[in-house]
KEKOL-632717 format. One line per 3 residues: number of its first residue (from 1); their letters; for each residue x, y, z of N, C-alpha, C. Coordinates in nm, 3 decimals, decimal comma. Example, Ala and Ser with C-alpha at 12.3 -4.5 7.8 and 13.67 -1.06 7.14 Angstrom:
% KEKOL-632717
1) AS) 1,319 -0,569 0,780 1,230 -0,450 0,780 1,320 -0,330 0,780 | 1,285 -0,225 0,708 1,367 -0,106 0,714 1,290 0,003 0,787
% end
This chain:
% KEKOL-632717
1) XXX) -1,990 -1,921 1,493 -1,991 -1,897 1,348 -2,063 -1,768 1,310 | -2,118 -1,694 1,373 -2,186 -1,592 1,393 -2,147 -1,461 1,468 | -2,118 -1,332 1,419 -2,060 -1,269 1,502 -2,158 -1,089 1,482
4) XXX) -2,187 -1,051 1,583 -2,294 -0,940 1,529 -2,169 -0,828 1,565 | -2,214 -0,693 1,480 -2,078 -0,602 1,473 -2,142 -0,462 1,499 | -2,078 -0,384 1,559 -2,150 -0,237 1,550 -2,039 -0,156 1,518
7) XXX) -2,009 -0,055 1,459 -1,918 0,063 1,442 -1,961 0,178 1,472 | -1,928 0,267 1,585 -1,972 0,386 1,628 -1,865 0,509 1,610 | -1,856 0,546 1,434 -1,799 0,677 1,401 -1,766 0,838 1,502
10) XXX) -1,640 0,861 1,521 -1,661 1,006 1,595 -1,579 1,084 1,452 | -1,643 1,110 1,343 -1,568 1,180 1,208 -1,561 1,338 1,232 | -1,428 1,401 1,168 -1,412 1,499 1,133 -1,409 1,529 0,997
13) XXX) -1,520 1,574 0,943 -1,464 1,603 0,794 -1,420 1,740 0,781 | -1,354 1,726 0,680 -1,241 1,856 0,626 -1,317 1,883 0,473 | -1,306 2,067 0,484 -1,315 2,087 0,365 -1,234 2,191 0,278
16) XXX) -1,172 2,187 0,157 -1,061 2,324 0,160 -1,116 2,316 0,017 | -1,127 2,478 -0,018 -1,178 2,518 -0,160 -1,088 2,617 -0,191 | -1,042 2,625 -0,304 -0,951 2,716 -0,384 -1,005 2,873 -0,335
19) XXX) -1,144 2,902 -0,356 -1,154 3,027 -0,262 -1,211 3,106 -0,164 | -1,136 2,977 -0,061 -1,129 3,022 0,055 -1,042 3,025 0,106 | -1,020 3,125 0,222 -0,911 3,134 0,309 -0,815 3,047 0,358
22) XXX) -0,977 2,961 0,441 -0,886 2,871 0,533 -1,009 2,751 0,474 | -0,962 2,609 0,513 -1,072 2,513 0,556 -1,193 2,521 0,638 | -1,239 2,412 0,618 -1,369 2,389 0,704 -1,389 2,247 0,790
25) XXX) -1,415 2,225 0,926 -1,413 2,121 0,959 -1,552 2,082 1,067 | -1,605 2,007 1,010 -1,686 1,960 1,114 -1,647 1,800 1,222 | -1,713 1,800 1,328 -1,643 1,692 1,410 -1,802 1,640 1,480
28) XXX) -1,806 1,529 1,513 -1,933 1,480 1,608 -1,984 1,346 1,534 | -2,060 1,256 1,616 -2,048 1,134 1,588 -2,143 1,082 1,442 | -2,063 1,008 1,339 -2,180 1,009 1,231 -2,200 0,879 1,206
31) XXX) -2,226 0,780 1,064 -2,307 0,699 1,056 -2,313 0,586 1,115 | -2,375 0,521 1,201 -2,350 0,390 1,267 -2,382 0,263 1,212 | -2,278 0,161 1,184 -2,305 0,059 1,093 -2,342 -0,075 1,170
34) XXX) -2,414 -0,168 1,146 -2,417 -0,277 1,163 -2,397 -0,410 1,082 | -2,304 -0,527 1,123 -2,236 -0,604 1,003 -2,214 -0,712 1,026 | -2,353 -0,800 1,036 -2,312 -0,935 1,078 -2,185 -1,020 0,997
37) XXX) -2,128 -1,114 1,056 -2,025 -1,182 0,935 -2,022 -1,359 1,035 | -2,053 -1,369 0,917 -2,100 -1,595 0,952 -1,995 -1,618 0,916 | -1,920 -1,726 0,965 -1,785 -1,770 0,890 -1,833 -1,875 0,854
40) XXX) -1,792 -1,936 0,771 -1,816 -2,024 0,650 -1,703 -2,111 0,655 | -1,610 -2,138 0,688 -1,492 -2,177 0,746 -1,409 -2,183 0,855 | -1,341 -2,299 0,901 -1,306 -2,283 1,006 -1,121 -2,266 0,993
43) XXX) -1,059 -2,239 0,873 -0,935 -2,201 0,846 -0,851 -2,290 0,907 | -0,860 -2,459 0,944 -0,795 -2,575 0,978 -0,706 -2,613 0,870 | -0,576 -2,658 0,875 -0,461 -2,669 0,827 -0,376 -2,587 0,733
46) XXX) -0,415 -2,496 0,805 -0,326 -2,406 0,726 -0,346 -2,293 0,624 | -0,504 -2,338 0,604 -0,596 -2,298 0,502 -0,670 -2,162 0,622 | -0,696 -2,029 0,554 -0,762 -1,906 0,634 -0,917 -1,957 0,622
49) XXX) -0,929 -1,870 0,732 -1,065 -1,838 0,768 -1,170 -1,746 0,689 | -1,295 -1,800 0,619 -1,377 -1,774 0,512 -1,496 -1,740 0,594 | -1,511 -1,567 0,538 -1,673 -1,548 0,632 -1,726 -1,438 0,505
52) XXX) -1,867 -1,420 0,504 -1,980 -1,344 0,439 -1,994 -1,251 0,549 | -2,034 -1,150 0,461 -2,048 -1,023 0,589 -2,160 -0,952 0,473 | -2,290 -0,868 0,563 -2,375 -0,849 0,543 -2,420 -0,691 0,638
55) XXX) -2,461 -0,564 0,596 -2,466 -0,488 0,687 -2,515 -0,370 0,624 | -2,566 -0,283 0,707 -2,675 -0,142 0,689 -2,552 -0,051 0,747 | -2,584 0,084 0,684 -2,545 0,236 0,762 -2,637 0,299 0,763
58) XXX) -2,679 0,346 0,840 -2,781 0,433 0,926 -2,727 0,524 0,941 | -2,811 0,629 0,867 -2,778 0,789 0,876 -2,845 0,868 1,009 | -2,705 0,838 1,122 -2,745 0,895 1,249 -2,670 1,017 1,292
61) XXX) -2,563 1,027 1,147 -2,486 1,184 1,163 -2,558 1,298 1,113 | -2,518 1,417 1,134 -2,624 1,530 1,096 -2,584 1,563 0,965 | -2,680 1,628 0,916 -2,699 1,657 0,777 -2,696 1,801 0,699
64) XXX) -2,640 1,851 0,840 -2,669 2,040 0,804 -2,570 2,103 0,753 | -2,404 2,055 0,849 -2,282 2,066 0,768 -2,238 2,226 0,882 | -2,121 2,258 0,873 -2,083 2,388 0,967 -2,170 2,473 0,947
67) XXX) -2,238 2,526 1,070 -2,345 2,660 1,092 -2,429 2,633 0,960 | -2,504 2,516 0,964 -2,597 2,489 0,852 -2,568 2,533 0,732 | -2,469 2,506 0,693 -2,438 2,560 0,554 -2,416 2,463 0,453
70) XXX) -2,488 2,323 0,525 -2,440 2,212 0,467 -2,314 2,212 0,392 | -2,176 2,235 0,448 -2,022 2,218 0,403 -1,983 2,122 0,478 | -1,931 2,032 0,465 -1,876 1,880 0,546 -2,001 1,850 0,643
73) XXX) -2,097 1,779 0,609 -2,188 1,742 0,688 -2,116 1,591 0,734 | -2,169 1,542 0,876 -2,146 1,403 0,879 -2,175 1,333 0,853 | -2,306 1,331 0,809 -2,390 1,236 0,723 -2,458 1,285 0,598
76) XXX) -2,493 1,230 0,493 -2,566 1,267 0,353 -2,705 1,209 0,377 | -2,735 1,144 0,490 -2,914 1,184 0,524 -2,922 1,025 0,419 | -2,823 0,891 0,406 -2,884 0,806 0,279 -2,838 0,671 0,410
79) XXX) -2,959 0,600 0,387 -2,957 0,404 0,464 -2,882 0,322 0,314 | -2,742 0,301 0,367 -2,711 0,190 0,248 -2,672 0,109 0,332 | -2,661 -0,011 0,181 -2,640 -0,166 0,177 -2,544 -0,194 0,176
82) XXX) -2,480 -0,326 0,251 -2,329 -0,393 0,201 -2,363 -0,540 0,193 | -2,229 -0,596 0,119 -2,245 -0,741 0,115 -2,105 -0,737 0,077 | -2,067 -0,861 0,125 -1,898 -0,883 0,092 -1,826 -1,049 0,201
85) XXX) -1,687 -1,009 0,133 -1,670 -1,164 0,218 -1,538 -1,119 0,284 | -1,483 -1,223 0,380 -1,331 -1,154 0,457 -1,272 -1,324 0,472 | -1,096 -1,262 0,437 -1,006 -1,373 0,499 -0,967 -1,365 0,637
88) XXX) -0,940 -1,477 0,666 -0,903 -1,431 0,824 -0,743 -1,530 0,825 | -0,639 -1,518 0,878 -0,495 -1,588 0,858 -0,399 -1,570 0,957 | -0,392 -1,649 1,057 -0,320 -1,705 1,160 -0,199 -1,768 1,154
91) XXX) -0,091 -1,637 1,165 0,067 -1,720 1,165 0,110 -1,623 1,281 | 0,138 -1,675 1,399 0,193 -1,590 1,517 0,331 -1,538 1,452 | 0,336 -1,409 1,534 0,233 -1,367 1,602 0,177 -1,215 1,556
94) XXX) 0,130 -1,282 1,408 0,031 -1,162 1,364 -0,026 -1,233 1,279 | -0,218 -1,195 1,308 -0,352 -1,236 1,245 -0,344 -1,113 1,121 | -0,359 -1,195 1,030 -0,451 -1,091 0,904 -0,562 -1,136 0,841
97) XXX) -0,639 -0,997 0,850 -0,736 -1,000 0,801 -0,759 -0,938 0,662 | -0,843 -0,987 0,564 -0,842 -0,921 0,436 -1,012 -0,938 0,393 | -1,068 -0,797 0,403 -1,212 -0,823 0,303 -1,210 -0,691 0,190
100) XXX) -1,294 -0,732 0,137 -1,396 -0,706 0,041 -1,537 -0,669 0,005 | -1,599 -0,539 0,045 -1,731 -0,517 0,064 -1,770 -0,413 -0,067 | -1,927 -0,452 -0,153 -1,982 -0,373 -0,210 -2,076 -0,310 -0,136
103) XXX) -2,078 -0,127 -0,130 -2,190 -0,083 -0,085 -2,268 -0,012 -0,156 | -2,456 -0,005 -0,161 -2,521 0,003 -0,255 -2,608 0,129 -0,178 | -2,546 0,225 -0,223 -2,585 0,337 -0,157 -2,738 0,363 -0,152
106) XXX) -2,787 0,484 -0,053 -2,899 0,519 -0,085 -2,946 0,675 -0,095 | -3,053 0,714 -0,119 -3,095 0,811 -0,165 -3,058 0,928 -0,066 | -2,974 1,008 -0,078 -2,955 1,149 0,004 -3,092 1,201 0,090
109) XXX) -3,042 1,308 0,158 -3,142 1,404 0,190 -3,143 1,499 0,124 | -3,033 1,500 0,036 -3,107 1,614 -0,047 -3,176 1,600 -0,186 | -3,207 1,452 -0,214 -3,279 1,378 -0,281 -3,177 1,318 -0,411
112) XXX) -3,073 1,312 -0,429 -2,971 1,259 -0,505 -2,927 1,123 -0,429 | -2,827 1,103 -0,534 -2,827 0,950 -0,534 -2,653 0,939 -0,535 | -2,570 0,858 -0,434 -2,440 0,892 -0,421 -2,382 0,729 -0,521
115) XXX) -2,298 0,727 -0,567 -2,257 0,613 -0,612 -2,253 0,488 -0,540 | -2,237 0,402 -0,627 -2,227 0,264 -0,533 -2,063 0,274 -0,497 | -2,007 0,226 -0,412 -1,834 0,206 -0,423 -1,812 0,041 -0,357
118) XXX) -1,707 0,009 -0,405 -1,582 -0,090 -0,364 -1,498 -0,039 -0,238 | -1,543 -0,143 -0,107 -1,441 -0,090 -0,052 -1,346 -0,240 0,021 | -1,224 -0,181 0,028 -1,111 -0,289 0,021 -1,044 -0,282 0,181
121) XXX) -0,989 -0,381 0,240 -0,965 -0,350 0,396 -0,873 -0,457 0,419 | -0,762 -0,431 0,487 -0,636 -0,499 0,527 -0,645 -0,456 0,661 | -0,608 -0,608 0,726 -0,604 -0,572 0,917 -0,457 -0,628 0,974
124) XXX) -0,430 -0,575 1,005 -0,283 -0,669 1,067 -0,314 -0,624 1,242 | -0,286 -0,795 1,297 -0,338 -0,757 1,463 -0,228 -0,827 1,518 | -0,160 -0,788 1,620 -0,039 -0,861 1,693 -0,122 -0,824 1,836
127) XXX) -0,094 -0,950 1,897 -0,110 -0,934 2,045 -0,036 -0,933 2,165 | -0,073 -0,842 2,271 -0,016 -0,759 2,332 -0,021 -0,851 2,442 | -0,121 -0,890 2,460 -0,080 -1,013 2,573 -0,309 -1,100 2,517
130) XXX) -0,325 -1,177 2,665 -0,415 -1,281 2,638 -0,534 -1,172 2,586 | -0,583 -1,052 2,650 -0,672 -0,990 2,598 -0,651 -0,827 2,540 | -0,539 -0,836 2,490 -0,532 -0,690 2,400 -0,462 -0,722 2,272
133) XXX) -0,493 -0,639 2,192 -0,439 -0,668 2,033 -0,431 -0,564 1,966 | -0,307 -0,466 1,893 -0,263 -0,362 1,809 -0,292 -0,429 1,677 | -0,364 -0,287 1,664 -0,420 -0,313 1,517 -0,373 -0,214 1,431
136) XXX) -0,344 -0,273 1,303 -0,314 -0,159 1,139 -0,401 -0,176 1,037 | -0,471 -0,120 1,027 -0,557 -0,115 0,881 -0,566 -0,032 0,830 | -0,531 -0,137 0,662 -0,531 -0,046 0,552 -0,667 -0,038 0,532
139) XXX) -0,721 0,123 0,434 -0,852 0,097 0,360 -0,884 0,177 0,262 | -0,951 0,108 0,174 -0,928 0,194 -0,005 -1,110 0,192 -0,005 | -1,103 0,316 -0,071 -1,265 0,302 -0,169 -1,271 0,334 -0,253
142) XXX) -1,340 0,283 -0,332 -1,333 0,296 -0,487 -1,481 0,306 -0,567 | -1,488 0,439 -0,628 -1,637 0,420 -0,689 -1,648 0,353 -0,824 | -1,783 0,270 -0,815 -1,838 0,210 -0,960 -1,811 0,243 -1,055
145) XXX) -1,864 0,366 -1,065 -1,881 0,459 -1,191 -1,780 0,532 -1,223 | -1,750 0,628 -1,097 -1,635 0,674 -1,141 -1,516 0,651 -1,105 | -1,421 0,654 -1,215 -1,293 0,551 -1,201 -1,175 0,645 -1,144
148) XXX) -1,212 0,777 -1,148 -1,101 0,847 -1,070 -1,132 0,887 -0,954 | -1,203 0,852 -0,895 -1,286 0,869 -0,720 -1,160 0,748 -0,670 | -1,100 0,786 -0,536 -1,057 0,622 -0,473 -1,060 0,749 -0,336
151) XXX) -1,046 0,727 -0,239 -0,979 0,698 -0,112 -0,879 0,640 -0,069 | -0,821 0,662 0,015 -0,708 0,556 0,124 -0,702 0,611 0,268 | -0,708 0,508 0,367 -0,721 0,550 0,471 -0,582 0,460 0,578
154) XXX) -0,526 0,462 0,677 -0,456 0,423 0,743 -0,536 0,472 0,920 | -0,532 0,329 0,937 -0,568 0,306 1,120 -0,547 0,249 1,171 | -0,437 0,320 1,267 -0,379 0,235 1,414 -0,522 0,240 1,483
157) XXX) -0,489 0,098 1,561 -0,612 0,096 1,719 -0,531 -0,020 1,769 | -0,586 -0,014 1,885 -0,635 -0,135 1,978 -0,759 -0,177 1,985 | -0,776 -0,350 2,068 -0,880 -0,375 2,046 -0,868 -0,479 2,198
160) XXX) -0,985 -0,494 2,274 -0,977 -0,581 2,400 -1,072 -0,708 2,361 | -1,011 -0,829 2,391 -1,135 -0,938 2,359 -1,144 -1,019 2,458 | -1,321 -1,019 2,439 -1,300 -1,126 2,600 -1,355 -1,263 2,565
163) XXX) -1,446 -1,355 2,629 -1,482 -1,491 2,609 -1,592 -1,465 2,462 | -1,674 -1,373 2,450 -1,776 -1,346 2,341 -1,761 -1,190 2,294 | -1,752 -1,124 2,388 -1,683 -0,973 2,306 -1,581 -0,921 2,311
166) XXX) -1,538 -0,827 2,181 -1,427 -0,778 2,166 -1,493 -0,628 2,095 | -1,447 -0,520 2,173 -1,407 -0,356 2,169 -1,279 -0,295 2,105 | -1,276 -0,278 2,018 -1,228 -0,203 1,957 -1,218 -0,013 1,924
169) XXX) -1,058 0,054 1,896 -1,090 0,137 1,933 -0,964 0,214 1,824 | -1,005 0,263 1,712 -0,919 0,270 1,642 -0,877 0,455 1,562 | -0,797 0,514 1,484 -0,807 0,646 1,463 -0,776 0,598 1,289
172) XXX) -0,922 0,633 1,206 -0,872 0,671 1,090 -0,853 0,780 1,018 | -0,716 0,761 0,979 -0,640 0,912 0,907 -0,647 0,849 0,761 | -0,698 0,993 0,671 -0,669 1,025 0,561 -0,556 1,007 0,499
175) XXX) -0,513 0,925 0,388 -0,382 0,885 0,365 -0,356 0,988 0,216 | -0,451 0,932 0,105 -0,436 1,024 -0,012 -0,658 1,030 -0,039 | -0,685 1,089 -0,137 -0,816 1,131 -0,196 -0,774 1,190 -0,358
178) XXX) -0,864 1,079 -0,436 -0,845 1,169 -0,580 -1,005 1,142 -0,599 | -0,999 1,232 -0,673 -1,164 1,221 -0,794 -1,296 1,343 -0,681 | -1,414 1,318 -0,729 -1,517 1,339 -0,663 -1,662 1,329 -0,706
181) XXX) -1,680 1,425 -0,723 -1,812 1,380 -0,846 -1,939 1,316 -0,758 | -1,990 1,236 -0,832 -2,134 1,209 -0,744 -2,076 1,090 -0,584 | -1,934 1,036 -0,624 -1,896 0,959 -0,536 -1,910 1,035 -0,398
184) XXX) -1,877 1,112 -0,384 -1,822 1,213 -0,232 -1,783 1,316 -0,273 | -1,815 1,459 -0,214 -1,747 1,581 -0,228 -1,654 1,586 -0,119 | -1,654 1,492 -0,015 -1,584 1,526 0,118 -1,493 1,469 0,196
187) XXX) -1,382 1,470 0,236 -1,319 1,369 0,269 -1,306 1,378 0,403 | -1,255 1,276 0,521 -1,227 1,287 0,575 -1,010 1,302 0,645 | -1,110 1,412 0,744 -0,974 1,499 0,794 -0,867 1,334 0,884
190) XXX) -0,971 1,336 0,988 -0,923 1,209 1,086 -1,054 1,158 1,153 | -1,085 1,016 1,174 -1,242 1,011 1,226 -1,175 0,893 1,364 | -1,201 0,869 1,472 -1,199 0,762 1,553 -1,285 0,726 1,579
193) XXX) -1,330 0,581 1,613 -1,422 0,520 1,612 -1,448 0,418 1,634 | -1,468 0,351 1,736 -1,548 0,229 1,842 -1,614 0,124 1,752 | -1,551 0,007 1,790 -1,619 -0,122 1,737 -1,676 -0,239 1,851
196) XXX) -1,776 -0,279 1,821 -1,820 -0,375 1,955 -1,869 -0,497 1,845 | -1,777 -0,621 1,886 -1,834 -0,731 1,787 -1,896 -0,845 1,967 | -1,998 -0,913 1,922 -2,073 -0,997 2,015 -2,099 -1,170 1,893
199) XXX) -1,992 -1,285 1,950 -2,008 -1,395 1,935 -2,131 -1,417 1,992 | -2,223 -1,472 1,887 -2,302 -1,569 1,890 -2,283 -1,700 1,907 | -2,200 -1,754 1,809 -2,235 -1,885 1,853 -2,072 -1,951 1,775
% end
């Protein structure tokens, strides 16, 4: 009922300004999340699987941005909060998953304050045989405050599961980006990025 989660980001962010030439891209590994999720349900007759999910980002990407010019940094230097809940739905032979997480940002390094956002996540997993599974996820973000900020992201992966862990290994691409403002100045180009979940119990 217990499942501990890690996400280990390898992001490229992209940056393109009206006057400049060309873009800007930085690449190297940024924030690493941790996200426990208890299920609360055991999704018996037919009825999905109900879990709470709970989790930190740790600003372990750098903060300087190409040749210190702070332009697409990988990280904004801020420890935020999440809380949220996920469906889980079993009809062979494809699992979906559907959550829902608020994150409650925190204070920059450069002493500002980034919005809180909504973020939204669709998983579709078909399996490849007893321990591999193709994965599609959708993913939207959406800021509090401001209502023309969203994201969308699209990610193929795979994922290997064994008796208590499962590795994951997925590429998220940039689908569309509107708004900006205190939400994000930056989007990402394409980021891949490693998941390790460990059953507890």
């Amino acid at each position: 009922w217990l499942t501990l989660r890690a996400s280990l980001p390898l992001e490229d962010r992209y940056v393109q300004r009206p006057d400049w030439e060309s873009g800007k891209s930085n690449t190297g590994l940024g924030d690493i999340v941790i996200d426990p999720k208890m299920r609360l349900t055991r999704g018996d007759n037919g009825f999905p699987r109900v879990a709470l999910l709970a989790g930190v980002r740790f600003p372990t990407g750098e903060t300087d941005g190409v040749d210190n010019s702070h332009v697409a940094p990988l990280s904004d230097g801020s420890t935020d909060f999440m809380i949220g809940a996920a469906l889980t739905h079993a009809e062979l032979p494809v699992t979906a998953h559907a959550c829902v997480t608020y994150w409650v940002n925190g204070e920059r390094s450069s002493g500002t304050r980034a919005d809180n956002v909504w973020v939204g996540l669709v998983t579709l997993e078909t399996a490849i045989d007893e321990s591999w599974n193709l994965l599609w996820e959708f993913k939207g973000i959406f800021s509090e405050s401001d209502r023309e900020y969203r994201r969308t992201y699209v990610a193929p992966g795979i994922q290997w599961n064994g008796e208590r862990v499962s590795v994951g290994f997925s590429a998220l691409v940039s689908a569309s980006g509107v708004g900006g403002g205190g939400a994000a100045r930056y989007d990402f180009d394409w980021a891949p990025y490693m998941r390790v979940y460990y059953r507890l119990f």
